[in-house]
Residue, then its C-alpha position, 0 to 999 in steps of 0.5 A: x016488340x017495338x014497345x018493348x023496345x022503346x019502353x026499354x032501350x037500355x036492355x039487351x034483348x029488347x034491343x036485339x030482339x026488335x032488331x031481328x024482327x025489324x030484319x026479318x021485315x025488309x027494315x035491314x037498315x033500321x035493324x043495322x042501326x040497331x045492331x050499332x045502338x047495341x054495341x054502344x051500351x055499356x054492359x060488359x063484354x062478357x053479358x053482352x056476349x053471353x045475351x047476343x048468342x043465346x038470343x041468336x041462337x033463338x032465332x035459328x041455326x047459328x051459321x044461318x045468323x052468320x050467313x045474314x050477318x054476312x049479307x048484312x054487313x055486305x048490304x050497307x056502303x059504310x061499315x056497321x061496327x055492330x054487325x061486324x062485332x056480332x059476326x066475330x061473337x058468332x064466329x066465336x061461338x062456332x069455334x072460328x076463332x081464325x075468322x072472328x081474329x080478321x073480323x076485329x083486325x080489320x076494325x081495329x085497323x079501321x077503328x085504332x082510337x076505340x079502345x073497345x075495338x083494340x080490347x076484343x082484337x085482344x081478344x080475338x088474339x086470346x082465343x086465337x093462341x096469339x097471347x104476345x099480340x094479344x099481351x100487347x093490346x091489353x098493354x095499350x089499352x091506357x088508364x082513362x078507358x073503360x077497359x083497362x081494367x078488363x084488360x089488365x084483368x085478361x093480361x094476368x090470366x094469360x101471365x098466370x097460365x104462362x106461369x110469368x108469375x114477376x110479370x103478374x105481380x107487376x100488374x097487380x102492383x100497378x093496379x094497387x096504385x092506380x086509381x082502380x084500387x078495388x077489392x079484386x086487384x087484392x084478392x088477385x094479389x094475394x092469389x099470386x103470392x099464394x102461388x108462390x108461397x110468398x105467405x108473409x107478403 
């Protein structure tokens, strides 16, 4: 596993993978270095995720990774960014939506220039029913970061459901002229006239 690791430190499950291992043997401080190192890397949010759970979930009982999460996160004197993130990705995932929201409020209290951190509080509200608080993180989330198109991506599915269909457009007119004009801004434009029948747009 370490080989693997060295050999691939850019891949997600060799990272997560040694970590455990290195859990598992008492290195509980070479394995929270390593839940950091994960949270760094630029996969997104959504494989991050999908690849943290299914390799927990490998490993035993989902509680029982949240139980050593929680000893984890309790063992170091600072705060490990990645352990608190992979304990929100698991209280997710066992449906406490309630919990994982106060995990990511905290470090977002803590952590208020990551606009990492301020897209999965975002998210946090998203799950949690809360969509003005979680609207007005995405909202803040600015144009240089990485996550802005995520998060404008998020607001338009939340403005859709809630039917504000003059507020989607707005988005989707701003991205048009930003500097993201990708093909899925269009795609999501033309779906929002669709809606509205608005054919010669």
């Amino acid at each position: 596993a370490e080989i693997s690791y060295q050999l691939n430190r850019d891949n997600t499950e060799a990272v997560l993978l040694y970590a455990h291992i290195l859990e598992k043997h008492g290195r509980t401080e070479e394995a929270i270095k390593l839940y950091d190192e994960l949270f760094t890397q630029n996969p997104s949010l959504e494989e991050l995720l999908n690849k943290t759970i299914a390799l927990h979930k490998t490993f035993g009982d989902l509680e029982q990774v949240l139980e050593r999460l929680e000893a984890m996160s309790s063992y170091v004197k600072r705060r490990s960014i990645g352990i608190e993130v992979q304990k929100a990705f698991v209280m997710w995932e066992l449906n406490k939506n309630g919990e994982a929201l106060r995990v990511l409020m905290d470090l977002h209290e803590s952590q208020p220039e990551s606009t990492q951190i301020q897209y999965l509080t975002a998210l946090g509200h998203e799950k949690f029913n809360d969509f003005a608080n979680a609207l007005t993180l995405y909202e803040g989330i600015s144009e240089e970061s990485r996550f802005y198109l995520p998060a404008n991506f998020q607001s338009l599915k939340i403005l859709q459901t809630q039917n504000r269909i003059g507020a989607a457009f707005k988005i989707v007119h701003k991205l048009a002229k930003s500097r993201y004009t990708i093909s899925e801004v269009f795609v999501l434009g033309a779906s929002l006239y669709a809606k509205e029948k608005n054919y010669d747009e």
